[in-house]
C-alpha positions in Angstrom: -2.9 -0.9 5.5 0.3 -2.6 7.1 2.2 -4.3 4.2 1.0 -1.7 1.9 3.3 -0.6 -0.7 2.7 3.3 -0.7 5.2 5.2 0.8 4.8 6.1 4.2 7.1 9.4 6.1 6.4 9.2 9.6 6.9 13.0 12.0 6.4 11.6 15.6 7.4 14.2 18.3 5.9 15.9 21.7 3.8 19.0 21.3 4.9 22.2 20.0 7.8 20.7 18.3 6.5 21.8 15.0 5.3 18.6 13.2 2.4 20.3 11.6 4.4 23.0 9.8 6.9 20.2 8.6 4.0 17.7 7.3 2.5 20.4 5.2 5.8 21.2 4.0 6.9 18.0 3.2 4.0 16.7 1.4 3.5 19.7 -0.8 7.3 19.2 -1.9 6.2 15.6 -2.4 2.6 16.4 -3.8 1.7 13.7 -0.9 -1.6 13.2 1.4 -1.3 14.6 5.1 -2.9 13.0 8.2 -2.1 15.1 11.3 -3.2 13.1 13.7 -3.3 14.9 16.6 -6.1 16.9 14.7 -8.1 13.7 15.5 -8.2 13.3 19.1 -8.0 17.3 19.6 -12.0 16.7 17.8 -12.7 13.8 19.9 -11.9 16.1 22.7 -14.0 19.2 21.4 -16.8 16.5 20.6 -16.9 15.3 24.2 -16.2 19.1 25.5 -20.1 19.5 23.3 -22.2 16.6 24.4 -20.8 16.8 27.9 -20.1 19.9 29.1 -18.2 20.7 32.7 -18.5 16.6 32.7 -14.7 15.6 33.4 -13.6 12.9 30.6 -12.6 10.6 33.3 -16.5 10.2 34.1 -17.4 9.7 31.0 -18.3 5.9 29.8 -15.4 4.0 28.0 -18.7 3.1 25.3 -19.5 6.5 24.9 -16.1 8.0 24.4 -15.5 4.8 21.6 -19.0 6.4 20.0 -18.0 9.8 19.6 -14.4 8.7 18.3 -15.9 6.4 16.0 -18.1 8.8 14.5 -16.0 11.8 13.6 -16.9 13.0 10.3 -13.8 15.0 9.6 -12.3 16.1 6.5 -8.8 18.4 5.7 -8.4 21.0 2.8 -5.3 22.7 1.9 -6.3 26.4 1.6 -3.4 29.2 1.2 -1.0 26.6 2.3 -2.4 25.7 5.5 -4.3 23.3 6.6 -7.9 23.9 7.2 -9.9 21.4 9.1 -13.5 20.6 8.8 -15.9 18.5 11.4 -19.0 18.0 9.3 -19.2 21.2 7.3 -18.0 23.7 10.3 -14.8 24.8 9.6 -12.9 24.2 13.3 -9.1 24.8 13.0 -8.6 27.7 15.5 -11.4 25.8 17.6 -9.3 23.0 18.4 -5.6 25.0 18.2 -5.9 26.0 21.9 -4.4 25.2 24.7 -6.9 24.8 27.0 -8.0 21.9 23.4 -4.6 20.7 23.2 -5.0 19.7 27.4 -7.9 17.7 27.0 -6.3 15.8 24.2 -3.9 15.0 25.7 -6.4 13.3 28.3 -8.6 12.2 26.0 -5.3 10.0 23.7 -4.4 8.3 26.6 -8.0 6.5 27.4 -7.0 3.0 25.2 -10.5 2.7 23.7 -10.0 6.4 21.5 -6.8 5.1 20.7 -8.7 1.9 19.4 -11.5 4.1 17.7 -9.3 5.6 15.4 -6.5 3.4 14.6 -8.4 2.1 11.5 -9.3 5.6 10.7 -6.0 6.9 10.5 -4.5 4.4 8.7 -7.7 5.0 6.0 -5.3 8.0 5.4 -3.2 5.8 3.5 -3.1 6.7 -0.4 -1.4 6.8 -3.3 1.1 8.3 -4.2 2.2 8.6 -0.4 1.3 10.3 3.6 3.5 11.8 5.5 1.7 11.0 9.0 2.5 13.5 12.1 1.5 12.2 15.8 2.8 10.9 18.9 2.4 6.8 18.1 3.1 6.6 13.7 6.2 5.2 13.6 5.2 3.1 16.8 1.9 2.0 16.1 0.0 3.3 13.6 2.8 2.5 10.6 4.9 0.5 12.0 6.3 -0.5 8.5 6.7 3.2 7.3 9.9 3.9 5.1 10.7 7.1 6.5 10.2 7.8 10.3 11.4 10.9 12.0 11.4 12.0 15.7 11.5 15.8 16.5 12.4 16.4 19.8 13.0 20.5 21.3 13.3 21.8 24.7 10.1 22.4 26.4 11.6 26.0 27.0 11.8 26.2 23.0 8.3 25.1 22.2 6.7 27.1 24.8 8.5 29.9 23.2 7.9 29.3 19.9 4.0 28.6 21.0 4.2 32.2 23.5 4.8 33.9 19.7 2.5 32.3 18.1 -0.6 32.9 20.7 1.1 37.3 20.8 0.7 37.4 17.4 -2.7 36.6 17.6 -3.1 38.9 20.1 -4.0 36.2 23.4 -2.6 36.9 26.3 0.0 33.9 28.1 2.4 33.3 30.5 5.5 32.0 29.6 6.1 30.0 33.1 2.8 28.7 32.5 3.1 27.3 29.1 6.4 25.5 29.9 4.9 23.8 33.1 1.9 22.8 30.5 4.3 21.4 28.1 6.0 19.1 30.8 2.9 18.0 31.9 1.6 16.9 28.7 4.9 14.9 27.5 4.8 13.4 31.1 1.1 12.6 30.0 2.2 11.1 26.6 5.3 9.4 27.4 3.9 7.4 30.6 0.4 7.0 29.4 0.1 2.7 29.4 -1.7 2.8 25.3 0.8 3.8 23.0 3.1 6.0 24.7 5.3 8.4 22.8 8.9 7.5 22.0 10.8 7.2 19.0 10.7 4.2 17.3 13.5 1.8 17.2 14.5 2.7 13.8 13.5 6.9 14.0 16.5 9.4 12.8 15.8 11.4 15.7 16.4 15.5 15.2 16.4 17.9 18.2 14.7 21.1 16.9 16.0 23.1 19.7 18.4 25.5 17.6 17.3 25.1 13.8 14.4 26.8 12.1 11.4 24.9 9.8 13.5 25.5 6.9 16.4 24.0 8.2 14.3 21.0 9.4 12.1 21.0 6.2 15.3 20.0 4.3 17.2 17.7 6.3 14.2 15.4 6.3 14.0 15.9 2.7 17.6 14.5 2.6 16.1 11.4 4.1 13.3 11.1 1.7 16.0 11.1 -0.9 17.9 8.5 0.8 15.0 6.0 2.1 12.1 6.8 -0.3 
């Protein structure tokens, strides 16, 4: 898919930076196809949680791993503007939105032969009349070629408080110490991790987050569609 000449928007960024919210926005402006990548690993991770459970991912086989990765059968539906996500026909959205989900994924993308597994299948994702991609690696390695790619970068003490609401309002209880340590662990995870490691790419308009709402971000991105697409 490298070469191809459907658009391509990029949203790299570390977690809880609000990529999701942004992709969903941006392609329905753009009546584009969404990948959200870090869907994909956060079901490898619920896969492996299923066929091995209390079995830490570190002792599980690299052949094994590639299997399950492989093998995802996994399909995305716009429903009331959000994105619901199905593995097989189980609906498993809120199943892989937690945090304890979002830890092992984090283990999970930085074994080199998941990352291999579904390379081909996110770039699959690519149709007309355009994707707007969201991960840690598009604008790196997935699409390197992309038109459009954007880095969203926040304080971790502004994720984890934008995250703390969200989990409230759905009534889980959370420390707020304890999401911010997680959140520095994970982008120490994903920007050291050997495969692929998150950064901006060379040529990323990079926009810090930290003091603007979706809206704000929503359309300043959209000014670069304007410009680039």
């Amino acid at each position: 898919m490298i070469g191809s000449d459907i658009p391509v928007i990029c949203l790299d960024g570390p977690a809880g930076v609000g990529k999701g919210t942004i992709c969903l926005a941006v392609a329905g402006k753009l009546g584009w196809h969404i990948l959200d990548s870090g869907s994909l690993y956060r079901i490898t991770a619920l896969q492996v949680s299923r066929q091995f459970s209390n079995i830490d991912v570190d002792s599980i086989s690299k052949s094994q791993l590639f299997d399950i990765a492989v093998n995802l059968s996994v399909s995305y539906v716009e429903e009331d503007k959000e994105l619901v996500i199905y593995l097989d026909d189980e609906k498993i959205t809120q199943l892989i939105r937690t945090e304890e989900m979002g830890e092992k994924a984090s283990k999970v993308a930085a074994i080199p032969v998941v990352r291999e597994a579904l390379l081909e299948r996110q770039r699959a994702f690519l149709q007309a009349p355009g994707l707007v991609a969201d991960g840690r690696d598009m604008g790196t390695v997935v699409f390197p070629d992309a038109q459009l790619k954007i880095y969203l970068t926040a304080s971790a003490e502004e994720r984890a408080h934008r995250r703390y609401k969200q989990l409230k309002e759905k009534g889980v209880s959370v420390n707020m110490a304890s999401l911010v340590e997680e959140l520095r662990l994970r982008d120490d995870r994903d920007m050291n991790r050997p495969t692929a490691p998150l950064k901006p790419a060379s040529d990323a308009i990079v926009i810090d987050t930290t003091s603007i709402d979706i809206e704000q971000v929503t359309s300043e991105v959209m000014g670069w569609v304007e410009k680039r697409i």
